[in-house]
C-alpha positions, 0 to 999 in steps of 0.5 A: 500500500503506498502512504501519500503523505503530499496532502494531495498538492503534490507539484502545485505552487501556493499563492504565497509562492507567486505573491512573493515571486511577483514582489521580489520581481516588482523590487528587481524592476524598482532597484534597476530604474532608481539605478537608472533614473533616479529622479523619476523613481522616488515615487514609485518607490514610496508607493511601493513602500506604501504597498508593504 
C-alpha cells in the first residue's frame, strides 16, 4: 500500500509562492530604474513602500 503523505498538492505552487515571486520581481524592476533614473523613481518607490 503506498502512504501519500503530499496532502494531495503534490507539484502545485501556493499563492504565497507567486505573491512573493511577483514582489521580489516588482523590487528587481524598482532597484534597476532608481539605478537608472533616479529622479523619476522616488515615487514609485514610496508607493511601493506604501504597498508593504
Amino acid at each position: 500500500m503506498k502512504n501519500d503523505t503530499s496532502g494531495g498538492q503534490a507539484g502545485s505552487l501556493g499563492l504565497g509562492f507567486w505573491t512573493t515571486l511577483i514582489r521580489a520581481v516588482f523590487v528587481i524592476m524598482l532597484g534597476l530604474a532608481m539605478i537608472l533614473s533616479p529622479d523619476k523613481s522616488h515615487t514609485t518607490l514610496y508607493k511601493f513602500m506604501g504597498m508593504f
